[in-house]
C-alpha positions as CSV (number, residue, x, y, z in Angstrom):
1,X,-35.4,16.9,-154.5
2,X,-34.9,15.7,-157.9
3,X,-34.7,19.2,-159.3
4,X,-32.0,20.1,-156.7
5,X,-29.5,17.2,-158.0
6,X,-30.2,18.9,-161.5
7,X,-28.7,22.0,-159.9
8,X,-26.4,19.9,-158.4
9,X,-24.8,18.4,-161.7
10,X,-24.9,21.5,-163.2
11,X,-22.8,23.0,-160.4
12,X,-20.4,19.5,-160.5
13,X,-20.1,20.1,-164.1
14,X,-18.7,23.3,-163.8
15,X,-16.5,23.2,-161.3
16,X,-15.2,19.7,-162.9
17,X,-14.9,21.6,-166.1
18,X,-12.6,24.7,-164.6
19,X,-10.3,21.7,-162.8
20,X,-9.8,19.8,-166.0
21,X,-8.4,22.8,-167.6
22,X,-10.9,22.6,-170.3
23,X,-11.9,26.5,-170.7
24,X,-11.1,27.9,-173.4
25,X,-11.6,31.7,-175.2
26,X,-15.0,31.9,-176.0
27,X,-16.0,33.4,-179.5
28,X,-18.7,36.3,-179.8
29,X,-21.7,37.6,-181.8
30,X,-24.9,39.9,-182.0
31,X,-28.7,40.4,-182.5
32,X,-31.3,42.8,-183.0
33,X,-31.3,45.5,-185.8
34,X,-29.8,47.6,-183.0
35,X,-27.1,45.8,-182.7
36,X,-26.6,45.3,-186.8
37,X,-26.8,49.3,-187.2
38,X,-23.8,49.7,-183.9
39,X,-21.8,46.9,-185.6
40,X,-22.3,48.0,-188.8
41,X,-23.4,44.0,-189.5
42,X,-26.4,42.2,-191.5
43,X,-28.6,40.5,-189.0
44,X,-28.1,37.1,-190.6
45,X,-24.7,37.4,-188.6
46,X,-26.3,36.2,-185.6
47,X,-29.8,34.8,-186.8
48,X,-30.8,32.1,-189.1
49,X,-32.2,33.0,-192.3
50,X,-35.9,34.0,-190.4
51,X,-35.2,36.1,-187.7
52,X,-35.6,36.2,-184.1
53,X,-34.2,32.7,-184.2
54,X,-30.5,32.8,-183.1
55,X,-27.9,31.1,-184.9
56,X,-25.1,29.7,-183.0
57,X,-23.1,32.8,-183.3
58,X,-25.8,34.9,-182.2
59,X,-26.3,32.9,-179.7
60,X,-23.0,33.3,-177.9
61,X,-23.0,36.3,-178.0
62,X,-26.8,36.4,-176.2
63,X,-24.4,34.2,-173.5
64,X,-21.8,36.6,-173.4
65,X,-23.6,39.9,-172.4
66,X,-24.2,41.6,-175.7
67,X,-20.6,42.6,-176.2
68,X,-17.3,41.4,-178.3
69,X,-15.1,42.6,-175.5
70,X,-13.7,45.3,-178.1
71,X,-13.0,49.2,-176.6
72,X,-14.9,50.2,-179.3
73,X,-18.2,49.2,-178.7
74,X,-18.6,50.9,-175.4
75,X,-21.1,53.8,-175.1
76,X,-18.1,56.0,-174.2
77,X,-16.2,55.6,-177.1
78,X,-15.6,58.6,-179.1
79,X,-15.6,57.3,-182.3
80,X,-19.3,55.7,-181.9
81,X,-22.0,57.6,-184.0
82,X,-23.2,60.3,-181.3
83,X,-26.7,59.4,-182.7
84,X,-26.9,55.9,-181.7
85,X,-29.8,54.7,-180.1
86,X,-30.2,50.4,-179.4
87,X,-33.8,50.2,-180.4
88,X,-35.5,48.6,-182.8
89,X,-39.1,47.5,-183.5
90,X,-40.5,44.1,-184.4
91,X,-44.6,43.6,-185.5
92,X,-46.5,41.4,-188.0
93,X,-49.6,42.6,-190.0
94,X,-51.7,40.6,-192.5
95,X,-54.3,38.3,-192.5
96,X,-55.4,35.7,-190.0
97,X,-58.3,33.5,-190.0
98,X,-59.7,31.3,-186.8
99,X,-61.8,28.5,-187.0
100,X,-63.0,26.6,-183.6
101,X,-65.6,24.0,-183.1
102,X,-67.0,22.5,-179.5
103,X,-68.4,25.6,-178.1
104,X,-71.5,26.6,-176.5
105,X,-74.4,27.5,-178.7
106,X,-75.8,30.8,-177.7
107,X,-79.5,29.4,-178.3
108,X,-80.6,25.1,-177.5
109,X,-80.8,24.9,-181.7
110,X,-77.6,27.1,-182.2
111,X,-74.4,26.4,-183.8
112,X,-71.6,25.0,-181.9
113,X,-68.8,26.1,-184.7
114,X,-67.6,29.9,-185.3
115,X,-65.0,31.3,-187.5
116,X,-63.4,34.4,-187.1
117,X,-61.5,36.7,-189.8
118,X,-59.4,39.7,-189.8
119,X,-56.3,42.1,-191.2
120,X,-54.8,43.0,-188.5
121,X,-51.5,43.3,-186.1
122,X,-50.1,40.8,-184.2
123,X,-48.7,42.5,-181.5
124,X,-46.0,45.1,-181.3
125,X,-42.2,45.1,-179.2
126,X,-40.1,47.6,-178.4
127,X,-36.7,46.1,-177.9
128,X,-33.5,47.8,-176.4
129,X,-30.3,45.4,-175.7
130,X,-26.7,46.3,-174.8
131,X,-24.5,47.2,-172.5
132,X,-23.8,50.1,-170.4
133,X,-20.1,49.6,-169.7
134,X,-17.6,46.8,-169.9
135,X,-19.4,43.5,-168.2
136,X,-22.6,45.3,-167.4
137,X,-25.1,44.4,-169.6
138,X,-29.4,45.4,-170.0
139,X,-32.3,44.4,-171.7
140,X,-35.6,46.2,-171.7
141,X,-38.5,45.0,-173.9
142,X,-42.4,47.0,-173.7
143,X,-45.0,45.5,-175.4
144,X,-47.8,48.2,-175.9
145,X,-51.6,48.1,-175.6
146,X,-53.0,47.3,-179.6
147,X,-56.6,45.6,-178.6
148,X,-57.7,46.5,-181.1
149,X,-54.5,45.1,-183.2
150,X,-57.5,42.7,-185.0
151,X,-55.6,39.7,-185.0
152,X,-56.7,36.1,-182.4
153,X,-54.8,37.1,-179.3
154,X,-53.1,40.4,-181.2
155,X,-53.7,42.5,-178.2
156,X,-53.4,42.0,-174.4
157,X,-55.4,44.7,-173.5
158,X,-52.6,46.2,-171.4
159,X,-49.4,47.7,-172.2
160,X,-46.8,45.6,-170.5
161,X,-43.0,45.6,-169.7
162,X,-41.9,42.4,-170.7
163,X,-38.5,42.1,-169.6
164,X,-36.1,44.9,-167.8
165,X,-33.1,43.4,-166.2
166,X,-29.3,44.4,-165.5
167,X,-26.5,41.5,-166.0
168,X,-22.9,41.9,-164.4
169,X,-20.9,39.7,-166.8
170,X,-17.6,37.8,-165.8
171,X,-17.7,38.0,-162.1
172,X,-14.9,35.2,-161.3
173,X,-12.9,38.6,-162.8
174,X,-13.8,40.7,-159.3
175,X,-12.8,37.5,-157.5
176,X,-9.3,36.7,-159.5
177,X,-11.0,33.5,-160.7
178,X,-9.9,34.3,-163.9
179,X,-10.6,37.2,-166.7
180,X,-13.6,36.9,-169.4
181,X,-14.3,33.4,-169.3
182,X,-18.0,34.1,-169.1
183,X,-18.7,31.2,-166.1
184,X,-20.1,33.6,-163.8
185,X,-22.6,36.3,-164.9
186,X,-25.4,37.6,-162.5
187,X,-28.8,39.0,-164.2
188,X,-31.1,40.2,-162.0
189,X,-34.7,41.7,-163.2
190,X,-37.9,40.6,-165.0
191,X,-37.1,38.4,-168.1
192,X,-37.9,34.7,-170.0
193,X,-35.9,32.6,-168.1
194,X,-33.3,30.4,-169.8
195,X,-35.6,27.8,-171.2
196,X,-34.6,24.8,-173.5
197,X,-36.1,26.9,-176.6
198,X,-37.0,30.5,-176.4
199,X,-40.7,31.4,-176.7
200,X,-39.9,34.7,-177.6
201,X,-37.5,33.7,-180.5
202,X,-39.7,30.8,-182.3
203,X,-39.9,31.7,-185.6
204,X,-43.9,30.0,-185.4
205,X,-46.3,33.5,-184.7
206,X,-49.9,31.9,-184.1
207,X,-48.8,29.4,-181.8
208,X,-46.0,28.9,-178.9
209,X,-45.3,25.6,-177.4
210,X,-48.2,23.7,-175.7
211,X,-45.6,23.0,-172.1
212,X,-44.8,26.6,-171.6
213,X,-48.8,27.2,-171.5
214,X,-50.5,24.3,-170.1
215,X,-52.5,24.4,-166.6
216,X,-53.9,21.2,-165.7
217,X,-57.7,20.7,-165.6
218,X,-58.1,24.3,-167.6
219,X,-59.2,23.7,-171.8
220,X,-56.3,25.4,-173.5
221,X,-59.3,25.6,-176.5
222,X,-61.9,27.9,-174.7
223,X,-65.6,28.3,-175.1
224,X,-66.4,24.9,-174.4
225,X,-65.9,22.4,-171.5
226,X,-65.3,24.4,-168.2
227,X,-62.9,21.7,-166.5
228,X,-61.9,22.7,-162.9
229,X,-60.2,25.8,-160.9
230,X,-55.9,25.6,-160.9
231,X,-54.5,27.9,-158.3
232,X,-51.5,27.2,-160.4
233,X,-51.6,29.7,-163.4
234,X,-47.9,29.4,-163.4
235,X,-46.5,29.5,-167.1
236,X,-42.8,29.1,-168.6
237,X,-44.6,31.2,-171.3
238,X,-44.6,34.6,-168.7
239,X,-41.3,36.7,-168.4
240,X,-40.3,35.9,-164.4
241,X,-39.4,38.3,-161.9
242,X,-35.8,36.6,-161.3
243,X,-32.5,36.5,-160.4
244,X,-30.0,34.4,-162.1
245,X,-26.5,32.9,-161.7
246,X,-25.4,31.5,-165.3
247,X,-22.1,30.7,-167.3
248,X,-20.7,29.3,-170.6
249,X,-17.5,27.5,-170.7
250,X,-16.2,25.6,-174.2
251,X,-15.6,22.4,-174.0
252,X,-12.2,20.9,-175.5
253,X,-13.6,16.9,-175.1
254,X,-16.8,17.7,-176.8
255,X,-15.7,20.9,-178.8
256,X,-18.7,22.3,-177.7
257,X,-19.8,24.0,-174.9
258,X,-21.2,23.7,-171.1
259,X,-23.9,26.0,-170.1
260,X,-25.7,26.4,-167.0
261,X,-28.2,28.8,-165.6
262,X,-29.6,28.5,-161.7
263,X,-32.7,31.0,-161.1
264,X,-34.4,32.2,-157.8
265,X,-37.5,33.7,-158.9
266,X,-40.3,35.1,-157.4
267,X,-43.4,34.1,-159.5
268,X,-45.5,37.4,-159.2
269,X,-47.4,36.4,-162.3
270,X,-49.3,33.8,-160.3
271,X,-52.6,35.0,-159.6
272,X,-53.4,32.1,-157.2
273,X,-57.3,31.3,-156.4
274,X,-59.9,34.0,-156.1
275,X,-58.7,37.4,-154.9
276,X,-55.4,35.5,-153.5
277,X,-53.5,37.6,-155.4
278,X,-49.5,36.9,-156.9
279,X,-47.9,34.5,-155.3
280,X,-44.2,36.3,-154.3
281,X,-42.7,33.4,-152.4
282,X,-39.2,32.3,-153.7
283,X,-39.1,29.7,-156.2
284,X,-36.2,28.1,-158.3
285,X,-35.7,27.0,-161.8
286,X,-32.6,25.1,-163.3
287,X,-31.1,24.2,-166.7
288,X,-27.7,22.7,-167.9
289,X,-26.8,22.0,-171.2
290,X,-24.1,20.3,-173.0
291,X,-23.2,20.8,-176.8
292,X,-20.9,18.7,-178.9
293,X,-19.6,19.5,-182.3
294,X,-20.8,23.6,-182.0
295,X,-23.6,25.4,-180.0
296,X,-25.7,23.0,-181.5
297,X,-28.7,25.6,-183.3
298,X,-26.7,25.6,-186.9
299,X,-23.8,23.3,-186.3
300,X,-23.2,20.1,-183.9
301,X,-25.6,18.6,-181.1
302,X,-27.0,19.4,-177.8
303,X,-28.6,17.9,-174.5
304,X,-29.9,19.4,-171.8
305,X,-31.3,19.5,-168.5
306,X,-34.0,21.3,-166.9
307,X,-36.4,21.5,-163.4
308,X,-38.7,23.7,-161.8
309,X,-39.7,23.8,-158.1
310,X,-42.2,26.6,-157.3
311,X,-45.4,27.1,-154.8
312,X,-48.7,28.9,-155.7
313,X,-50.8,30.4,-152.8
314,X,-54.2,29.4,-152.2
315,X,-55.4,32.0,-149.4
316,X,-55.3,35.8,-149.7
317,X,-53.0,37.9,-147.5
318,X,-54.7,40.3,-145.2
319,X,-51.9,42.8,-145.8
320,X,-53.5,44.4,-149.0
321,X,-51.9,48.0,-148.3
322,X,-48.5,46.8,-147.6
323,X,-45.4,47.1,-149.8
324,X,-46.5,44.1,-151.7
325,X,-50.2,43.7,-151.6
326,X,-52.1,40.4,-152.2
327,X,-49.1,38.4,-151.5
328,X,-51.4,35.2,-150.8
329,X,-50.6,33.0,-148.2
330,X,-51.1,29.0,-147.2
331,X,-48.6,28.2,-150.6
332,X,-48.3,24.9,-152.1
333,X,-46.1,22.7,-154.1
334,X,-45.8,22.2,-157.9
335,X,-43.0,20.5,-159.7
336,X,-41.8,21.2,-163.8
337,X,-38.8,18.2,-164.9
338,X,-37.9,17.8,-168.2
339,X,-35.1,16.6,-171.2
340,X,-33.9,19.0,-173.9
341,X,-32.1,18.2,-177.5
342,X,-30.6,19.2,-180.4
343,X,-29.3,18.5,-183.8
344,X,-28.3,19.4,-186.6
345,X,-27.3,18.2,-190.2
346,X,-25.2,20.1,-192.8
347,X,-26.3,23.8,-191.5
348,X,-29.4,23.3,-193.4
349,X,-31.0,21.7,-191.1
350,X,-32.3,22.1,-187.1
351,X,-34.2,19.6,-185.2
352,X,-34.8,20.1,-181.5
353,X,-37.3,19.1,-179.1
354,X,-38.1,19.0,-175.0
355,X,-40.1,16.3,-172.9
356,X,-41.2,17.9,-169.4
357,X,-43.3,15.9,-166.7
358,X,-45.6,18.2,-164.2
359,X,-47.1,18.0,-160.9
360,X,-49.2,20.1,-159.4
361,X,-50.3,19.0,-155.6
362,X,-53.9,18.2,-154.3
363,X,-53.9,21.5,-152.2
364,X,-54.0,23.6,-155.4
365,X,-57.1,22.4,-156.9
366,X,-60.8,22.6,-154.9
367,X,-61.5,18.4,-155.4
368,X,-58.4,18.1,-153.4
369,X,-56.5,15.4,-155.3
370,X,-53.0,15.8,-157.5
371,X,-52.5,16.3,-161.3
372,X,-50.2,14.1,-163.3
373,X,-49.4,15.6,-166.9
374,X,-46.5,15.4,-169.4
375,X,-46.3,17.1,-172.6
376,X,-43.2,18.1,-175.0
377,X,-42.4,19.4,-179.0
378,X,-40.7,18.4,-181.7
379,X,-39.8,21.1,-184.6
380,X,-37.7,21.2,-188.1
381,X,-36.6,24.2,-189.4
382,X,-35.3,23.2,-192.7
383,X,-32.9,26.0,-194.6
384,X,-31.9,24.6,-197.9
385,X,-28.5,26.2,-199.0
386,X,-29.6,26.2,-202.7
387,X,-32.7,28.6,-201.5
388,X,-31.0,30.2,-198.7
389,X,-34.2,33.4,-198.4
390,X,-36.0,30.1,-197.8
391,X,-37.3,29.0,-194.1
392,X,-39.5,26.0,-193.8
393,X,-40.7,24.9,-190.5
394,X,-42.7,22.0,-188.8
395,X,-43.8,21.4,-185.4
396,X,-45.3,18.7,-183.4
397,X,-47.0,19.2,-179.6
398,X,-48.5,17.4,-177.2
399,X,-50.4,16.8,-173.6
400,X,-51.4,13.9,-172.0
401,X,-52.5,13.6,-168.6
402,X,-51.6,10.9,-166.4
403,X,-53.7,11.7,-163.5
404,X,-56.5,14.5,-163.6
405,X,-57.3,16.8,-160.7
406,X,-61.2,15.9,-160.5
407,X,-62.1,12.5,-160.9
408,X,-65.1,13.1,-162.9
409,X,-62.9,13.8,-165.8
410,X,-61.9,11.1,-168.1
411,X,-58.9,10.1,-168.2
412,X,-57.3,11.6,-171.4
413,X,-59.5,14.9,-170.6
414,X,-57.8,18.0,-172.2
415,X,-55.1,15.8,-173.3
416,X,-54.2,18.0,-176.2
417,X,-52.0,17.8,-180.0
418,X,-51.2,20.5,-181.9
419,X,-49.7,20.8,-185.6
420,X,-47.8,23.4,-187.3
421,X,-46.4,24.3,-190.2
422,X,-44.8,28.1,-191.6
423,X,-43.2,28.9,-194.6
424,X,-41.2,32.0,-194.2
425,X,-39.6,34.0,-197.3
426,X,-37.0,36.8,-196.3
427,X,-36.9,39.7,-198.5
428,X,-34.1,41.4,-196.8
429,X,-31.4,40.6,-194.0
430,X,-29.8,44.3,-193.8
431,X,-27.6,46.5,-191.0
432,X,-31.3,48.4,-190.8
433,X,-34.1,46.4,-191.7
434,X,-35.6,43.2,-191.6
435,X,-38.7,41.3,-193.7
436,X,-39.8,38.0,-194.2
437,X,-43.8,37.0,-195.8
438,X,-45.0,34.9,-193.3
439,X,-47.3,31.9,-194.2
440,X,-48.5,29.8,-191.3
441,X,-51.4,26.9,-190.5
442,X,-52.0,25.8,-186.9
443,X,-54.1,22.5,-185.9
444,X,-55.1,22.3,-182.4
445,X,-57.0,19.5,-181.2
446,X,-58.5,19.4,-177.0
447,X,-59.9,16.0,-176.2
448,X,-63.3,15.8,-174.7
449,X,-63.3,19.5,-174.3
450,X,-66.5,20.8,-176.1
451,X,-69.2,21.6,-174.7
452,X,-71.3,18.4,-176.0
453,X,-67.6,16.2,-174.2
454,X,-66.5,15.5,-177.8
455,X,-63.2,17.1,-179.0
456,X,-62.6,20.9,-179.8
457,X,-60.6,21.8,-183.1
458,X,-59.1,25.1,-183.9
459,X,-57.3,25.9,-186.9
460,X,-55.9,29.1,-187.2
461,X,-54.0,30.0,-190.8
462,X,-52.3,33.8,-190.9
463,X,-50.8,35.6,-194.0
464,X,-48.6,38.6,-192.8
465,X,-45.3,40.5,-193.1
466,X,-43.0,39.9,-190.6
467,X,-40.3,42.6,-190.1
468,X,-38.2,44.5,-187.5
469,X,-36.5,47.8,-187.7
C-alpha cells in the first residue's frame, strides 16, 4: 500500500503540474560516442568529465528519447553520413588485485586468507542508442561471454543481452494533450529500470552499490559463512523485463524539473527456490523526482521518491514445456521503499545518496519468519575546475539488518560496509574516442560472515584504462 501512494503522488504531481500551467520547453542533449560521431559533438557535452556518468545535459536528453527534435537527425535524412552506424564499445583492461579473509581452509591447519592477482578485462558492452523515427526511440546493449576476461567478476560466463527495448516518446501528442512536452513516453522491453542512480553509469568499476545487490540472509562476501536459502534473488542490479510509463516536465516554481517513471515488470530474473524456475508474475516499481535550481547531477538539487512491490515464487510450475517454462507458482510478497537526493555546489562538485528499507516475507525463506533490512550510499564526485581531466570520487555503503530470517543468526549477521575510493584521469573527451586511467580501492567488510563467525574483509584495488569507442 505504501508504494501505491508513491505512485499516487507521482501521478498527483503531474497532473497538478500540467493544471498550474507550469510546463515549459524542455532543453536537449546526448551520450555515447555514437551519438558524439552523429552530432558531430565531444562526449563531455553530455557526460561529466569521467564518462558514463551523465551530466545534466546529457541527462535530458537520456529523458527525452535520444533526440533534439531537429529534421536532421533522423535516419532518413539525406544529408546524414550514409555510413553511420550508433555503436560504440566500452571495456577496461589493467590490473586488479583481490584480497579476502574468513573463508574456509581447504585442510583443519589451512589458511583462511587468499589473494588473487591478474591483467585482465573487466567486461565488455556493446551499445546501440537512438532513434528510429521522430518519437520512437531504441536501446540495445549485449554484453559478450569473456570468462576468461582475468579480472574478479570480469566475466559472466554467458553472453547476455542486457537491455533491448523500444520507447514511443510524447504520446499526449497522439491524444491532442499537447505537442513534445515529453510527459508521456511509453518504453517497453528489457532494461535498468529508472533507479535513483544508475548502476550502469557509476563511474566506480569494482564495486556497484551494496542496495541494488543485497539478498537477506545470503553473505554478499562468499566462501565463508553459508547463511540461509532466499527465494528472493531479486536485484535492482539486473536489467528488468518491463514496461514503463514516464515523463519530464520543467518546473517554473522550482526551475527545475518533475520526473516520474511508473513500471510493470515481470521479474524473469528471479530464479525462485530450487528448480522453481523465474518468477513471471507482474510486479511494479515507482520513482518521482523533483529538481530545483537544474537537473540536479552538475547544477541545483534533487529529491526523490522510490518503491518496489514484487512477489518471488516458491513452488515449481508443472508446465515446463509451455510458452513460458518454469514459471513457479505459490508467489510471495517482498517490499523495496526508499529516499533519493542530490546536490550540488559550483559544478565542481556532486553529492547524492539513497536510503531504501526491504522486506521480504516469512514464506520466502525455509525457517519461515520475515527479514527486516535497510541499507543506502553516499558518494562525492569532486571535479575541480582548475584540473578539469581530473575526477575524484568517494563512496560510502551500508546494510544493517533489523530482523534476520533465521533466528540462529545474530542480530547484525551480514550486516555489511563498504568503502571506495577512484581516481580517474581523462586523456581524451573526443567526437570518436574516449580514455580515462582508472585507479580504484574497494573495502568491504561482512559481519560475522567467516567461516570461524568473525568478520570477512575484501579489498579489491584495480589499475586499468577505461575507454569507449
Amino acid at each position: 500500500m505504501r508504494v501505491m501512494r508513491v505512485l499516487i503522488v507521482g501521478v498527483v504531481l503531474a497532473v497538478i503540474a500540467i493544471l498550474s500551467g507550469i510546463v515549459q520547453d524542455v532543453r536537449d542533449a546526448q551520450a555515447i560516442p555514437a551519438f558524439a560521431r552523429k552530432y558531430d559533438f565531444a562526449c563531455n557535452v553530455c557526460h561529466v568529465p569521467s564518462f558514463p556518468k551523465l551530466n545534466d545535459f546529457g541527462n535530458l536528453f537520456k529523458d527525452h528519447g535520444y533526440q533534439l527534435g531537429t529534421d536532421q537527425e533522423l535516419p532518413t535524412y539525406e544529408g546524414l553520413t550514409k555510413g553511420y552506424w550508433p555503436v560504440s564499445f566500452r571495456t577496461t583492461v589493467g590490473y586488479q588485485l583481490q584480497t579476502t579473509g574468513g573463508l574456509a581452509p581447504l585442510s583443519p591447519t589451512g589458511p583462511t586468507k587468499a589473494s588473487s592477482s591478474a591483467i585482465g578485462v573487466a567486461g565488455i558492452d556493446i551499445l546501440s542508442f537512438g532513434i528510429l523515427h521522430r518519437d520512437i526511440s531504441f536501446g540495445v546493449v549485449l554484453v559478450p561471454d569473456i570468462n576468461s576476461g582475468g579480472f574478479v567478476g570480469g566475466g559472466s560466463g554467458q553472453t547476455d543481452l542486457e537491455q533491448v527495448f523500444i520507447r514511443l516518446d510524447n504520446l499526449q501528442r497522439f491524444i491532442g494533450l499537447g505537442e513534445n512536452n515529453y510527459l508521456m513516453n511509453f518504453k517497453v522491453g528489457k532494461y535498468e529500470p529508472d533507479l535513483p542512480f544508475s548502476i550502469h553509469r557509476t563511474p566506480t568499476i569494482n564495486s556497484t552499490q551494496l542496495i541494488y545487490n543485497y539478498m537477506a540472509g545470503v553473505p554478499l562476501i562468499g566462501g565463508g559463512a553459508t547463511g540461509t536459502t532466499n527465494a528472493n534473488n531479486f536485484a535492482f542490479a539486473d536489467p528488468q523485463f518491463d514496461a514503463e510509463l514516464a515523463g519530464i516536465a520543467p518546473t517554473s516554481l522550482t526551475n527545475g524539473y518533475f520526473r516520474y517513471s511508473l513500471n510493470a515488470l515481470t521479474n524473469q530474473n528471479n530464479d525462485g527456490l530450487g528448480t522453481t524456475g523465474g518468477g513471471r508474475v507482474m510486479q511494479f516499481y515507482g520513482h518521482v523526482t523533483q529538481s530545483f535550481g537544474g537537473y540536479g547531477i552538475v547544477a541545483g538539487h534533487r529529491v526523490g521518491l522510490f518503491g518496489m512491490y514484487g512477489k518471488a515464487p516458491t513452488t515449481p510450475n508443472v508446465a515446463t514445456a509451455g510458452p513460458f517454462p518454469g514459471t513457479g507458482e505459490n508467489s510471495h510478497t517482498f517490499s523495496r521503499m526508499g529516499i533519493d537526493a542530490s546536490t550540488t555546489w559550483g559544478g565542481q562538485v556532486n553529492v547524492f545518496g539513497a536510503w531504501m528499507f526491504a522486506k521480504d516475507t516469512a514464506p520466502l525463506f525455509p525457517t519461515n519468519q520475515e527479514a527486516h533490512w535497510n541499507g543506502g550510499f553516499i558518494e562525492a564526485d569532486y571535479n575541480p575546475t582548475q584540473f578539469s581531466k581530473w575526477l575524484l570520487i568517494y563512496r560510502y555503503d551500508w546494510i544493517t539488518n533489523t530482523q534476520q530470517p533465521d533466528s540462529s543468526f545474530s542480530g547484525n549477521f551480514n550486516n555489511t560496509q563498504m568503502h571506495t575510493a577512484a581516481v580517474r584521469y581523462n586523456f581524451q573527451f573526443s567526437t570518436r574516442t574516449d580514455i580515462a586511467l582508472h585507479l580504484e580501492w574497494n573495502h568491504l567488510t561482512g559481519k560475522h560472515t567467516a567461516i570461524s563467525t568473525g568478520d570477512q574483509i575484501q579489498d579489491t584495488t584495480l589499475v586499468g584504462f577505461d575507454f569507449a569507442f
